[in-house]
C-alpha positions in Angstrom: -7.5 -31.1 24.5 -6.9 -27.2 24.3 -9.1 -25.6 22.4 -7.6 -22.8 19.7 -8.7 -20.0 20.0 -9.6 -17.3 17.1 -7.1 -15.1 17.8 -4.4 -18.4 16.9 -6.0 -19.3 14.0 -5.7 -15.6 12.6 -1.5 -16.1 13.7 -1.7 -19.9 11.6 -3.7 -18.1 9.0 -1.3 -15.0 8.3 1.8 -15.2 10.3 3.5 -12.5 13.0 3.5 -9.3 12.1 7.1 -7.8 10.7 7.9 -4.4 11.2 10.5 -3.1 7.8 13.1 -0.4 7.9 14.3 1.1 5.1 15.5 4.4 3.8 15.3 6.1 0.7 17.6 8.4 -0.6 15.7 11.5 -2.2 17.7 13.7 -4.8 16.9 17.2 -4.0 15.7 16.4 -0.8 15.3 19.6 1.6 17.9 19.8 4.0 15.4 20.0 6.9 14.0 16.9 5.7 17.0 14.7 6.3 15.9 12.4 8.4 12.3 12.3 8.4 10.3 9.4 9.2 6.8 7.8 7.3 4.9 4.7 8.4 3.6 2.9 5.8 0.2 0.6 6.3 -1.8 -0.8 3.9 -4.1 -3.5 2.9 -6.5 -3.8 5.8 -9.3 -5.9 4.5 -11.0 -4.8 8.4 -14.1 -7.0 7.7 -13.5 -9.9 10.9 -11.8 -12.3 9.0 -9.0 -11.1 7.1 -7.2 -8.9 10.2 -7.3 -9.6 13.7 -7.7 -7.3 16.2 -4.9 -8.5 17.4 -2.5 -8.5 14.7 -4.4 -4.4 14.0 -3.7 -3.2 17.9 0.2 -4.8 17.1 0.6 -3.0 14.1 -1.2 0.4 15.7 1.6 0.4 18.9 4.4 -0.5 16.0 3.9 2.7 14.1 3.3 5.0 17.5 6.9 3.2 18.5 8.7 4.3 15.1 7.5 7.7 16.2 6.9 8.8 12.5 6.6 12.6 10.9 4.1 11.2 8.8 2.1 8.1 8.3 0.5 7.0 5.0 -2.1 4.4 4.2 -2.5 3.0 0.4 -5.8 1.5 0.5 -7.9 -1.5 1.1 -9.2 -0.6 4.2 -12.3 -2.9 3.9 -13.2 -5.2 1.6 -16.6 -5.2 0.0 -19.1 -4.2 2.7 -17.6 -0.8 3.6 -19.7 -0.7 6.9 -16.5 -2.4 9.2 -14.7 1.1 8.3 -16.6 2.8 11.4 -15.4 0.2 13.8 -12.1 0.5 12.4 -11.5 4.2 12.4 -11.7 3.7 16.4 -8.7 2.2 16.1 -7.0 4.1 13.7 -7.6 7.3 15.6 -5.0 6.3 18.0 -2.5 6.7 15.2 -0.1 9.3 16.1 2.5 11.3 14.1 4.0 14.8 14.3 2.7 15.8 10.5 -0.6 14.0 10.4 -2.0 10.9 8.5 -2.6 11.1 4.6 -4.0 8.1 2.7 -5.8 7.1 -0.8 -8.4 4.2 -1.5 -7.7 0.6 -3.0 -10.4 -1.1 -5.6 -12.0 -2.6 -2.5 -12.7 0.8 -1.1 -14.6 1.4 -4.3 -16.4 -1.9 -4.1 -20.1 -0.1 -4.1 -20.8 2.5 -5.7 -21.5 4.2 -2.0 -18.2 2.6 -0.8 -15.6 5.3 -1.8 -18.0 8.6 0.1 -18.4 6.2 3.1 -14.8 5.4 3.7 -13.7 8.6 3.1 -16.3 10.6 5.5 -15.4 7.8 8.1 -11.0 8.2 7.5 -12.3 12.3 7.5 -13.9 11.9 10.8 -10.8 11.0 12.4 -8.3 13.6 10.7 -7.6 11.1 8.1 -7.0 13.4 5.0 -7.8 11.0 1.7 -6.0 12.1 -1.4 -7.8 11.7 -4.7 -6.0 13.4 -7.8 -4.7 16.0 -4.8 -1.5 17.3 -4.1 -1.1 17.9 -0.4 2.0 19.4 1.5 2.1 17.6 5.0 6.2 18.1 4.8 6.8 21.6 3.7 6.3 23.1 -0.1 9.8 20.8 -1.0 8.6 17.8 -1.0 4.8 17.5 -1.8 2.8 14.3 -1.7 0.5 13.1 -4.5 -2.6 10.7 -4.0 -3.9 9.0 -6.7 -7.2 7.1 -7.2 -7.1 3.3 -7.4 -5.7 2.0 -11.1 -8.8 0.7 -11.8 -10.7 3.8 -11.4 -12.3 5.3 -14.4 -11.3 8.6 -12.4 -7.6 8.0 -11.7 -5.8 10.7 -14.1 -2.1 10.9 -13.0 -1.9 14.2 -15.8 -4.3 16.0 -13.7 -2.2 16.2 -10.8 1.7 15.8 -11.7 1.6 18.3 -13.9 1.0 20.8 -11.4 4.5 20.3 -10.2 7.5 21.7 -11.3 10.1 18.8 -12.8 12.9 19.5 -10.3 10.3 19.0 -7.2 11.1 15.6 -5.6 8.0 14.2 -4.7 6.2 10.7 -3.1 3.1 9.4 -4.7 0.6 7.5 -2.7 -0.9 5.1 -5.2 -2.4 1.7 -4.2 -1.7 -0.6 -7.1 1.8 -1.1 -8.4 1.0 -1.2 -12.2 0.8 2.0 -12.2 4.4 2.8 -11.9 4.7 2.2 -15.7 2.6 4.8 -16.6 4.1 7.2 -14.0 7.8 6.7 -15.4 6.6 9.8 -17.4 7.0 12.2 -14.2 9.5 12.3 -11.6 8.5 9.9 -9.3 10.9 10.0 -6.5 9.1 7.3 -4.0 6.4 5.8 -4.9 4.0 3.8 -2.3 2.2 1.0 -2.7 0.2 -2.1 -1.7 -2.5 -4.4 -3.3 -0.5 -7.4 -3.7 0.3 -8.6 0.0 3.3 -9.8 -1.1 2.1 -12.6 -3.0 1.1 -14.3 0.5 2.6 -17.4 -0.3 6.4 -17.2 -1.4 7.9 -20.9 -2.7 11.6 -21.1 -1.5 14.0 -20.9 -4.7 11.0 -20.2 -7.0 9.7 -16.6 -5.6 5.8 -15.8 -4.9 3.4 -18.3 -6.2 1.3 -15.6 -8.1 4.0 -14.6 -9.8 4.5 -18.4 -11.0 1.2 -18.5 -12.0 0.7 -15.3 -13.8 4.3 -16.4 -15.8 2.6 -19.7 -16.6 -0.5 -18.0 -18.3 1.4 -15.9 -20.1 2.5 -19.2 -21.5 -0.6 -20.7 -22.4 -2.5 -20.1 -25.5 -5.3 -17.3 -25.0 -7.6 -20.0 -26.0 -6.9 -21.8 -22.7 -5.4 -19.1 -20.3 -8.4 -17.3 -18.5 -10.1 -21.5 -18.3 -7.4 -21.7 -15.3 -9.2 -20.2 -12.1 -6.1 -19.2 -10.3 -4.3 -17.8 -13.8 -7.1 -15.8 -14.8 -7.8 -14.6 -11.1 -3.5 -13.5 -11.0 -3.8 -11.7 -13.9 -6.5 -10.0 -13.0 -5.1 -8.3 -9.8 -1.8 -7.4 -11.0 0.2 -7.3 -14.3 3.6 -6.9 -13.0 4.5 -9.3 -10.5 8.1 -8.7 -10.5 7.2 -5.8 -8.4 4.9 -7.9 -5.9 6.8 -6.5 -2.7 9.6 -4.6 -1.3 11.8 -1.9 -3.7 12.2 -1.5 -7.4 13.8 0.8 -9.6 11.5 1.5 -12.3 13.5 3.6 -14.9 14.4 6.9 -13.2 11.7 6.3 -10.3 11.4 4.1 -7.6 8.8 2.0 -6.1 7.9 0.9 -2.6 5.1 -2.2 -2.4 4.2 -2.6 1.2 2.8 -6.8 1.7 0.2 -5.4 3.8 -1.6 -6.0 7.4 -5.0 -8.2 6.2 -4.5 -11.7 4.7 -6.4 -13.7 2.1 -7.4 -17.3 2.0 -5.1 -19.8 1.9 -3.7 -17.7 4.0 0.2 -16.4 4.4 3.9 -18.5 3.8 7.4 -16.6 4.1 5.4 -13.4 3.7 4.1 -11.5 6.8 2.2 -9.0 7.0 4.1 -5.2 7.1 4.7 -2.4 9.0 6.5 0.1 6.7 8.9 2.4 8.9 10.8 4.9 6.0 13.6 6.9 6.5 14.6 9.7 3.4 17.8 10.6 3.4 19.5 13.0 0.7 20.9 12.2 -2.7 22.8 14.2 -4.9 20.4 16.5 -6.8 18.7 15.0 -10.2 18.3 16.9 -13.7 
């Protein structure tokens, strides 16, 4: 009888890995920026069960291939001991892109309350630059980037930041959970990238992601009974807006990217592999 080996049951447990084009048309977009090319990753959970090494080296040569201007991570990189982040960043550093690699933290990266310096000195160590309430300008002056803390940070203050640019200034904004794109329909929010859901993991042909499902069926329920359903309470807990589980929205004016990510949760993955984000911006009109 063959015996299966780990690297399999990681393939059972989450599915090959899918490599997504898209592009995104910018308004006001600098003519020397037609064109230009961002890898998404996000969603690591590097902790020896959730992401094989496999699946991590596939999704490493992927980006190198898309030959990218800029790649961008949006968090999760471990997830609750943040010690695995030193083995990871040895394969991170082989990440290669013309403008350099920007990134901000998920709520696992701020698991401990040593978590959040650790993962940053070890993403520092290899010329990862972690955005936190920063404005950075990896692309030229006309297009800045914005890294936001994780939702659920007391710390993560939108205001602070976004007001430092001028409203005509297209802009991405790295921010790991997609809830926040309601509060940021208040700015100009021309991309928006983000991860934390996976996708949903497990999407139910004609019905959509099961977490979805679940979170719509405790919003039925009387209060009384809602949060006594473990996998109701636990949906609503990660996520409020599960329409915007995975791929693009248009939310009012802005839009929103939510990559499915690389690591995988039990039960595991169904109709929803894990991502590769390769972005291409294009130029739109111009917007008032």
């Amino acid at each position: 009888m063959k015996k299966i080996k780990l690297s399999d049951m990681h393939w059972i447990f989450s599915g090959s890995l899918c490599v997504e084009p898209i592009k995104v048309a910018i308004a006001n977009l600098p003519t020397g920026l037609q064109g230009t090319k961002l890898v998404q990753l996000s969603d690591l959970h590097y902790d020896g069960w959730r992401l094989s090494e496999k699946m991590l080296a596939q999704a490493i040569e992927a980006t190198n291939q898309a030959e990218p201007d800029l790649i961008v991570l949006t968090g999760d990189y471990v997830t609750d001991d943040p010690a695995p982040i030193n083995q990871l960043v040895k394969r991170l550093k082989y990440l290669q892109s013309r403008a350099g690699i920007y990134a901000v933290l998920g709520n696992h990266d701020l698991y401990y309350h040593h978590s959040k310096a650790r993962i940053i000195d070890a993403l520092k160590s290899i010329g990862v630059k972690v955005l936190w309430n920063e404005v950075a300008y990896p692309l030229g002056r006309g297009l800045p980037l914005v890294g936001l803390p994780d939702f659920f940070s007391p710390e993560f203050n939108p205001a602070l930041v976004m007001n430092q640019l001028a409203p005509h200034t297209p802009r991405i904004v790295l921010s790991h959970n997609p809830d926040s794109a309601k509060l940021l329909q208040q700015w100009r929010v021309d991309l928006q990238l983000s991860g934390h859901s996976h996708g949903g993991q497990i999407i139910i042909p004609g019905l959509g992601p099961a977490p979805k499902l679940l979170h719509m069926l405790g919003r039925s329920l009387p209060k009384s009974i809602r949060y006594w359903i473990p996998l109701v309470k636990e949906c609503s807990h990660i996520m409020q807006h599960w329409e915007w589980v995975k791929g693009m929205h248009q939310i009012g004016a802005n839009q929103l990217y939510v990559n499915r990510g690389l690591g995988t949760y039990a039960p595991g993955r169904f109709l929803c592999p894990p991502e590769v984000t390769v972005i291409t911006l294009v130029q739109e009109g111009r917007r008032q």
